[in-house]
ROLO-441013 format. One record per residue (C-alpha): x, y, z. Coordinates in steps of 0.5 Angstrom, whole numbers, plus 500, padded with zeros to 3 digits. Each point is the difference from the previous one (the first is absolute). Example, Ala and Ser with C-alpha at 12.3 -4.5 7.8 and 13.67 -1.06 7.14 Angstrom:
525491516502507498
***
This chain:
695266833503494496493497496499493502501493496493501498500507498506500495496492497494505499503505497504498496493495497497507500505502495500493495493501499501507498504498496496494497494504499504505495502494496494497500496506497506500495498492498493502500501505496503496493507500504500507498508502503500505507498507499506505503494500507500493500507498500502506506495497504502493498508502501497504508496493501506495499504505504497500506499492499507500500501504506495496504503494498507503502498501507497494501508497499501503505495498505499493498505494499502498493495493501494504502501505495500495494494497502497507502501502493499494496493501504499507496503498494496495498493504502502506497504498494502507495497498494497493502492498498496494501498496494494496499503494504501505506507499499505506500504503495504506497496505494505496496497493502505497504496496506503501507502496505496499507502504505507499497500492503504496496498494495502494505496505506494501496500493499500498507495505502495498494494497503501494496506498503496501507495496496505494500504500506493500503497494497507496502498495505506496504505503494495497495497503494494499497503496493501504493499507505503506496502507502500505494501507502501506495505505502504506497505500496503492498497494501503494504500493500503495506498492499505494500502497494502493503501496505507500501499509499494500506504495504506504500497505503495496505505503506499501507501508500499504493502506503507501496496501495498507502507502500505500494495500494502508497508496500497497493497506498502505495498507499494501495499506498496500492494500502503507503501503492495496495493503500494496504494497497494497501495495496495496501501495494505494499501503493504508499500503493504506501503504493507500500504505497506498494501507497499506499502504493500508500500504493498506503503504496498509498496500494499505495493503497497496494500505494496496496493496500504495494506498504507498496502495505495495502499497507505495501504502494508500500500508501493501504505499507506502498499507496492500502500504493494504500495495502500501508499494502502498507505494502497494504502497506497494504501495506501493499495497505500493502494496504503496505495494504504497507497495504500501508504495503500497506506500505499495506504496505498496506504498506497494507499502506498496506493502503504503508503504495494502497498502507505504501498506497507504501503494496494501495501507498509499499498494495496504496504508500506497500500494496494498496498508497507501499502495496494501496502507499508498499497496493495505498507505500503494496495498495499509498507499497502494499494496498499497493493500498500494500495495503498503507506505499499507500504505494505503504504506499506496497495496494496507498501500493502507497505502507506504499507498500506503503507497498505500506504507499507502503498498508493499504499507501500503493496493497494501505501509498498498493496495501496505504500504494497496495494500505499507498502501493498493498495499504497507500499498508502502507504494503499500508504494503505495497500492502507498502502492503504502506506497498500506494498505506506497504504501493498508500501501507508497500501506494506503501503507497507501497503500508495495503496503503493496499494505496495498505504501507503494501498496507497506503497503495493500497501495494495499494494500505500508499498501493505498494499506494495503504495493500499495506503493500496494500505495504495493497503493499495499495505503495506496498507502501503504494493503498496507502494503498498507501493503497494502501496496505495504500498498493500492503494498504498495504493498501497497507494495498498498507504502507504495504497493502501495506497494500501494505498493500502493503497497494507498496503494500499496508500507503495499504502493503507504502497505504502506494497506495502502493502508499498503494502507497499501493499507496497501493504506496501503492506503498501503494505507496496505497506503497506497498504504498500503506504496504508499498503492502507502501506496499505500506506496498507502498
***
């Protein structure tokens, strides 16, 4: 007999607990690693698991599935735990979304924003009113910059708004590569390194107490005579302070839009976080370190440099090189403009056949020397980076915020409310050697 909805939902729920509370005694306990039992147990677990959810496949629709599973997922989260604010994260400290919900859908479910459509009186809010909601992942800011900008959009109908907006958007993927921080101050002092000097090197026993070649002499590294003194080698460190910077934007909406929860959610997860993420992207590798500037990538003193060399491919191979030998590193992407990327996919051979499978093939969206490829506009034309982006960090100092007003300019006597989204983060390189910028002009 088939088992029910319900029974493979219980089943497969039954199993990520199992699960859970393998991990949980493993973070316990110092975050010791698996022993053999845990892990065959943990592996029959998370097969069962699977199977329970490949089941439910086939007896439910696509629709109900997700929300099913998003349910589970959310309650039962592998390696997920409840800090002191009740909220989630992973062992590692990255804090979940609630209940997979989005940034605009939180919003428009939190009570604050209940909070003000309900104390709207015949489309009147109270004055100076404002509503801030913290939320996961990116802040966002929508507010009305002048009277001709909120005029302009003061229309019958806003719904056009919720279709289109990803039209402008581009992939962003950095985020994907650098590793991910946290802080709780609006300073970060992290030490950066700038070299590093190996003279290990074999050395013989000393045979006598009153050695011939003093520490530091002419002979003592080179012939190391009789005196057994052992070569030094060091690391050249750097400490380096970066502010938190604030990135912000804000957009008008009338208040029946406000109303409108759909449209609500679209301004935000479409436009508002976006545009604040696109910045970030830019400011992690083109900022100037000026002013409200992050130091990008592109303005890191100590990164490497490779010359244009025979063609693309050859370049980028060398470049990947200097990560390894110079930088003593493991690169793990390259950062290409797209019109580099198209360059590389149009790569022909001797008999014009393109490198990368031509129109049907794969193009450099498959892994380039073994190493994925990071499409990003944020990267100019003519230039590439590749390196360890692990050794790059981005520190989180609050998650994402939205705050809405009438209080800006006449916005209250013209029936409109100001978006607010903002974020506040630090970039900074741990190790520039690590990273190759690679020149890809002829």
């Amino acid at each position: 007999m088939a088992k029910s909805i319900k029974d493979l939902s219980e089943e497969m729920k039954h199993h990520l607990l199992k699960a859970r509370e393998i991990t949980k005694a493993a973070e316990e306990d110092g975050d010791r690693d698996f022993t053999p039992e845990e892990t065959a147990d943990l592996r029959e677990h998370m097969s069962k698991a699977t199977a329970a959810k490949a089941a439910l496949e086939e007896r439910k629709g696509n629709d109900e599935l997700k929300a099913t599973l998003a349910q589970l997922g959310d309650d039962i989260a592998l390696n997920a735990r409840t800090d002191e604010d009740g909220h989630r994260q992973t062992a590692s400290g990255f804090h979940l979304p609630e209940k997979g919900k989005s940034l605009g859908a939180q919003f428009t479910e939190s009570a604050e924003y209940k909070g003000l459509l309900a104390q709207a009186k015949n489309g009147q809010f109270a004055k100076n009113q404002r509503v801030q909601s913290e939320m996961w992942g990116a802040k966002a800011l929508v507010t009305g910059g002048s009277d001709t900008s909120g005029g302009s959009l003061v229309q019958n109908d806003w719904r056009g708004l919720q279709v289109g907006l990803d039209v402008f958007q581009r992939p962003l993927r950095l985020r994907d590569v650098v590793t991910p921080g946290t802080t709780t101050s609006d300073t970060v002092e992290y030490v950066r390194v700038t070299s590093v000097t190996n003279n290990a090197a074999p050395v013989a026993e000393a045979t006598s107490s009153a050695a011939p070649t003093a520490p530091g002499g002419a002979g003592a590294l080179v012939n190391n005579t009789g005196g057994g003194y052992k070569p030094e080698s060091g690391v050249a460190l750097a400490k380096v302070t970066t502010a938190v910077k604030t990135i912000a934007h804000w957009m008008p909406a009338t208040k029946r839009a406000l109303s409108d929860a759909a449209q609500i959610r679209t301004l935000i997860d479409a436009f508002l976080l976006y545009g604040l993420e696109e910045e970030l992207e830019d400011q992690m590798i083109q900022g100037d370190g000026t002013g409200e500037n992050f130091e990008g990538l592109g303005n890191v003193s100590g990164i490497q440099s490779q010359a244009w060399d025979s063609n693309l491919l050859t370049t980028l191979r060398k470049a990947k090189t200097k990560v390894r030998t110079v930088g003593r590193s493991i690169a793990n992407a390259y950062l290409l403009n797209p019109v580099d990327l198209e360059a590389l996919d149009l790569l022909q051979d001797n008999e014009a056949r393109y490198y990368f499978g031509g129109p049907t093939g794969a193009g450099t969206a498959s892994p380039l020397w073994n190493l994925p490829v990071i499409e990003t506009e944020a990267v100019p034309a003519g230039t590439g980076y590749v390196g360890d982006f692990r050794k790059a960090v981005l520190w989180d100092r609050e998650q994402a915020t939205i705050q809405v007003t009438d209080s800006h300019l006449d916005f209250f006597v013209r029936n409109l409310v100001a978006i607010l989204a903002e974020m506040r983060a630090a970039f900074g390189v741990l190790q520039p050697s690590a990273f190759v910028e690679v020149d890809l002009t002829a």
